[in-house]
N, C-alpha and C positions, 0 to 999 in steps of 0.2 A: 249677558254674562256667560250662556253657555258658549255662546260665538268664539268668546275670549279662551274658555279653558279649552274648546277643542283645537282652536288655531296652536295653542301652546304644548299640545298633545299631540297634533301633529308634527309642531316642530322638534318637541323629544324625539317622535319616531324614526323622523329623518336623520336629526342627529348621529340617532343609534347607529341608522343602516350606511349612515357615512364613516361613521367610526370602524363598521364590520365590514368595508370593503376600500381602504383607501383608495387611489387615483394617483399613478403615476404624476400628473402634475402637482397635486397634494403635496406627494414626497421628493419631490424637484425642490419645493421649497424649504424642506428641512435638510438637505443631503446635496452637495456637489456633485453631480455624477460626471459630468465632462469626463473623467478618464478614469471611472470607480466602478465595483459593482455594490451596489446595495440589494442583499438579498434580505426581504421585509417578508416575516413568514407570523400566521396566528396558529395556536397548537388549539386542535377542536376533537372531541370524540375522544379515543385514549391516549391522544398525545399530551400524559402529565408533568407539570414542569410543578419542581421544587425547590429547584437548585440553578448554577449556574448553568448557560448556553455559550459554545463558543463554535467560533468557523474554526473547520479542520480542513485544510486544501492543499493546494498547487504554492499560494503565495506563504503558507508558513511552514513548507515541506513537512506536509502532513504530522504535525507535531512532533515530528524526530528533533531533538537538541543533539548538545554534545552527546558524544557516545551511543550516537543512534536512540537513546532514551525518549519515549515520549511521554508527552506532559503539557500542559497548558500556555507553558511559559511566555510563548510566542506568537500564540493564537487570541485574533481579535475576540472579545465576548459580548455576547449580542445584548444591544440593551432595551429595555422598555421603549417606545415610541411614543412622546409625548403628545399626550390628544387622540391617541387612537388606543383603545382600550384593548391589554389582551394582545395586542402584536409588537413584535419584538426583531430588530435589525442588528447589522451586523456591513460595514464598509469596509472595502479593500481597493487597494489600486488595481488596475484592469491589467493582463499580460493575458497573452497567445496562449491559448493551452491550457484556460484557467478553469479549474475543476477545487469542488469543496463543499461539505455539508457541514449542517447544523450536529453538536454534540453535547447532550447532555450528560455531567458528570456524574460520577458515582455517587452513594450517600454519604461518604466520608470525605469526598472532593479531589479524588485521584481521576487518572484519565483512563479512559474504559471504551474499546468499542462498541459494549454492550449496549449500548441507548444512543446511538446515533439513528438518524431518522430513518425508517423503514423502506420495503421496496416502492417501485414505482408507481400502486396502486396507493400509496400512502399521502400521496402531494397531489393537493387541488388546486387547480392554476384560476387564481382571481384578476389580475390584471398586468401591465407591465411588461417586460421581455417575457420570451419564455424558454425557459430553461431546457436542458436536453438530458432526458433520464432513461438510463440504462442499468440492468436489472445485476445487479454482484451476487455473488455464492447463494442466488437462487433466494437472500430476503432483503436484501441493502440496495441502496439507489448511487446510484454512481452519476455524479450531479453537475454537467460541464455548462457555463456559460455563454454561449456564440460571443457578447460584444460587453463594452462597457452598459451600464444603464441601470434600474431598478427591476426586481425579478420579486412579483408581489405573488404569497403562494397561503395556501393552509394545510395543515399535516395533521396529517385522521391518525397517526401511530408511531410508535419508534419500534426499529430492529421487533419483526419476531413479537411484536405488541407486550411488549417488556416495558415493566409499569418500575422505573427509576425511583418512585416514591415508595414502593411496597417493602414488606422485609425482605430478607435476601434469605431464601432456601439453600444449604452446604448439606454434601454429604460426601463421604468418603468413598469415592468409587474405585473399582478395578475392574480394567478393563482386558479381557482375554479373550486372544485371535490365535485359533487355527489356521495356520497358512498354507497355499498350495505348497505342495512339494514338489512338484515340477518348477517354483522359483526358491531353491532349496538357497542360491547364495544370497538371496534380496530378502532382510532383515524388518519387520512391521518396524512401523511407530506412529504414536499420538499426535495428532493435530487439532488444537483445536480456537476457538473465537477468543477465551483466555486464558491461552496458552500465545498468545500475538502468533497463530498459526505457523510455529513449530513445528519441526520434529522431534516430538523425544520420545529416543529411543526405549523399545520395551523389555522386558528380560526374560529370555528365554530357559523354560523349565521343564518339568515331568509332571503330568496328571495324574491321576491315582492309576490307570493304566498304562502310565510309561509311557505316553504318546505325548511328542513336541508341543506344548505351547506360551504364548507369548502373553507375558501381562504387564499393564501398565495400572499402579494408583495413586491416585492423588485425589485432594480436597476439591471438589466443584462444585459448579451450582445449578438447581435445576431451572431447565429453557438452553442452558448454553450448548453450541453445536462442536462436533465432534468428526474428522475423518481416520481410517486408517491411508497411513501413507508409508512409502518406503524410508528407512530410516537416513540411508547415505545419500540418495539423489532425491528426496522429497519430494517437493510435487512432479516433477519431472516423472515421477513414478507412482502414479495411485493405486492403490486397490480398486478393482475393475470386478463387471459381474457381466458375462453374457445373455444380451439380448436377444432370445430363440425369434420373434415376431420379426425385429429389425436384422437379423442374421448378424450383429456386431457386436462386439465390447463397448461397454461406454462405461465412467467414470459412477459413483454412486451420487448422491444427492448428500450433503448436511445430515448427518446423524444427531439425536437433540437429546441431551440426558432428561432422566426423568426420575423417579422416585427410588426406582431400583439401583441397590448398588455395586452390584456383580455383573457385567453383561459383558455375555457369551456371545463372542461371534465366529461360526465355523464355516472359512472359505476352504477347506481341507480339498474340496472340490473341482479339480481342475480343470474340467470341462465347465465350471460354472464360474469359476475365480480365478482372476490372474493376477499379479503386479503389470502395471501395462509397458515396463518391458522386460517382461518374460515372454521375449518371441523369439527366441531361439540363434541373439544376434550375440556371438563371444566378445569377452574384453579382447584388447589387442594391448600390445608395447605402443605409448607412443612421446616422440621425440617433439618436445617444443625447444625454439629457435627465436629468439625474438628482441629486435633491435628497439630500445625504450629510451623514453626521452631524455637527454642527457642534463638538463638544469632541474634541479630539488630533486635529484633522485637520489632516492633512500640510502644507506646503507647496507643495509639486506633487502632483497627483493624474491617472495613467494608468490607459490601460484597456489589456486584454489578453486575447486570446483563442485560439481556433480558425481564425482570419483572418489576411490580412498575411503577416507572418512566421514567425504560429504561438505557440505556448506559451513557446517557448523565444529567439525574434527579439524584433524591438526594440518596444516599446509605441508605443500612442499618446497621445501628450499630452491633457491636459482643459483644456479654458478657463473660467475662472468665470466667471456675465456676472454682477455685482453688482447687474443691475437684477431678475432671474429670483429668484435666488438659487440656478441650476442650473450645476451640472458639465457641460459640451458636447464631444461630439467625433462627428466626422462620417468614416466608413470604406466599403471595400466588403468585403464579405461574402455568406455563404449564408443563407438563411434561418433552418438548421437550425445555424447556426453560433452556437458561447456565446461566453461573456466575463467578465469580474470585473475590480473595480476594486482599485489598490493605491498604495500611496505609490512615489514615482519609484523605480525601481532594484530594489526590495526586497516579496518577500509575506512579509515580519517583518510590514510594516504595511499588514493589509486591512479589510475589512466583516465585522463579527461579527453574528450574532445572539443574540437567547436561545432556548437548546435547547427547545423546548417538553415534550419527552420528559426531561427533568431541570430543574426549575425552579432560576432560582437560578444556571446556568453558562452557560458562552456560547459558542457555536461559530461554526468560520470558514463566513461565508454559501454557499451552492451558486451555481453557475456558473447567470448569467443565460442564457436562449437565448431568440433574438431571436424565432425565429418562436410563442414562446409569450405575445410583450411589444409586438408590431410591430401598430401602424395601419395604415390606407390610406396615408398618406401616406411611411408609410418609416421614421416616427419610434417609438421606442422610449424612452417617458419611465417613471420609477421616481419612488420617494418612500423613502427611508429613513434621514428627521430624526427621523423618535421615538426620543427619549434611551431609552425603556422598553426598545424594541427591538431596538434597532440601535447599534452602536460602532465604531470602529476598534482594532484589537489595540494593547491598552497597553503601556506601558512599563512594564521589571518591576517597577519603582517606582512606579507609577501608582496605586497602591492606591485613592485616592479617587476615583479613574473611574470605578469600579464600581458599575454599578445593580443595585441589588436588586428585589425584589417584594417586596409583603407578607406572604408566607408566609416569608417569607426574612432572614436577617441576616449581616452578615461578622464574623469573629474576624481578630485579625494575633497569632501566633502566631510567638516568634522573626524577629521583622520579616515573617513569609511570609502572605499573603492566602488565608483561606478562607471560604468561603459554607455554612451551617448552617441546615437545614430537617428538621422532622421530626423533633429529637434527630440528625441526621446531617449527618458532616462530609464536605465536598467541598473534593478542592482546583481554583483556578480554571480548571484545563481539563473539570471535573466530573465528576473521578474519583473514587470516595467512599474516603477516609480512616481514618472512623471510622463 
């Protein structure tokens, strides 16, 4: 009889240790993988789950909807694994380039980067592909997948060991920065994890000694991180501390609120604090030139950049001269400073290219920078009327707008547009389908 209960004691224990570690073949049988990723992940140590899990990636444009809003909407949510206790999956079709983490939601069920999964010391690799992890803003994993196939992992923490289930600590902070005055035109501002890494701008005042400084308050929460940044060109422009051991500037690390809710930060310091570009390089005039693609183009066409008022401030208008057949606008700026064109009000509607690294789909063009496009003379002229090339982001209905190449053909499928090369299907942000 004893025989009996320990063969059966043994077989619980196997059971167990089969359930705590599945086998890519295991999960072959529950998951198609032929052209998918299944990321199969257990949350162990203080990665607490109370709430929904969903993939954030490449294939649901990182939870951006309309109006650039993100939100859940769109994002696969990971679900229990039946027969393996404790792990929890999430499928996606395979495409080039495919990057995505695990996110758990807020406690009231909005979307939050605050509890998405931690850095790379955070993911314990158990079997299956293996995934490729790089480390973001110094706590987040940046999570690319090489191939289609099952990527079977465990997760010791989320972001910053930020417990999703605990109460949520607010307090009312205000934050005030002394700035170098050697960058007397470059303006502080707030950035922070929920703030969707912004700028916003801070307000400049008098101390009780009449001496410049900048503050910013608002409601947060303690854990959340924080940078000073410049308010018009943003990251392009940090607050910077010199490194005497390394002889250089470097960029500061995640600042993390905490219970205090006044804090003082004085770069007053010149020799010790810069904006990193305050090196001594003036604005200039300069003259954009630039031939845009002639099908769905706007009726007003603005430029925006790194200048001015910044990413987030008001554009500048373009003039068409009908004798050129060029879009013109004339600004001051840094050399090193970019820009991008878009329809008034809205980047719904910008400059596309075709990907070259996926034929057949098209993506939003990279941010021009003058000093890579600039003459002697100041002027910074472009060319991009080739219909091959170049579009503006269609309307979802546009279907016929769409160029193809010769390697390439579209299907509509349920009224929906897709691009088909090589036996594979893309849908039009070229993300592969089938």
């Amino acid at each position: 009889m004893k025989k009996i209960y320990a063969f059966m004691a043994a077989a619980l224990m196997s059971a167990s240790l089969f359930a705590a570690a599945p086998t890519v073949e295991d999960l072959a049988k529950v998951y198609d993988v032929a052209n998918n990723v299944v990321l199969c992940f257990q949350p162990i140590e203080d990665a607490t789950v109370c709430s929904d899990i969903y993939f954030v990636g490449s294939p649901n444009n990182w939870g951006k909807g309309e109006g650039n809003t993100e939100d859940f909407a769109n994002c696969e949510k990971f679900a229990p694994v039946a027969g393996f206790d404790g792990w929890y999956a999430a499928e996606l079709p395979y495409s080039d380039g495919f990057y995505g983490k695990p996110l758990h939601n807020t406690q009231n069920g909005t979307f939050s980067w605050d509890y998405q999964c931690g850095d790379p010391e955070s993911w314990v690799y158990v079997a299956g592909n293996e995934i490729t992890l790089n480390l973001e803003n110094g706590s987040e994993s940046s999570m690319g997948y090489p191939s289609a196939g099952v990527y079977i992992y465990q997760l010791k923490y989320w972001k910053l060991h930020r417990n999703p289930c605990a109460a949520v600590v607010k307090h009312n902070y205000t934050i005030k920065v002394y700035a170098p005055d050697a960058c007397a035109d470059m303006k502080p501002a707030v950035a922070g994890d929920d703030m969707g890494w912004s700028a916003h701008a801070m307000n400049e005042e008098l101390d009780d000694e009449f001496n410049t400084v900048y503050t910013y308050s608002f409601e947060g929460q303690e854990g959340h991180a924080f940078k000073i940044i410049e308010a018009v060109r943003g990251w392009a422009n940090e607050m910077q501390y010199y490194d005497a051991e390394a002889a250089d500037w470097k960029n500061f690390d995640n600042q993390e609120l905490g219970a205090t809710e006044t804090i003082v930060l004085d770069y007053s310091d010149n020799t010790k604090f810069r904006f990193a570009k305050c090196d001594g390089v003036e604005p200039i005039e300069v003259s954009v030139k630039a031939k845009l693609p002639a099908a769905g183009c706007p009726e007003k066409v603005e430029i925006l950049g790194s200048f001015g008022a910044g990413w987030d401030g008001a554009a500048t208008a373009m003039t068409f001269n009908a004798s050129t057949g060029y879009f013109e606008a004339t600004f001051t700026a840094r050399p090193d400073d970019e820009f991008k064109f878009r329809g008034e009000g809205s980047w719904d509607v910008q400059i596309q290219v075709i990907d070259e690294n996926n034929e057949g789909a098209w993506k939003d063009m990279s941010n021009v920078i003058i000093d890579d496009n600039i003459d002697d003379n100041n002027v910074v002229e472009l060319d991009f009327s080739d219909p091959a090339e170049y579009r503006w982001t269609p309307a979802s209905q546009g279907i016929e707008e769409v160029v193809l190449t010769e390697k390439a053909h579209k299907v509509v499928v349920d009224g929906v547009l897709y691009i088909v090369r090589d036996n594979k299907m893309f849908n039009i942000q070229g993300a592969q389908v089938r």
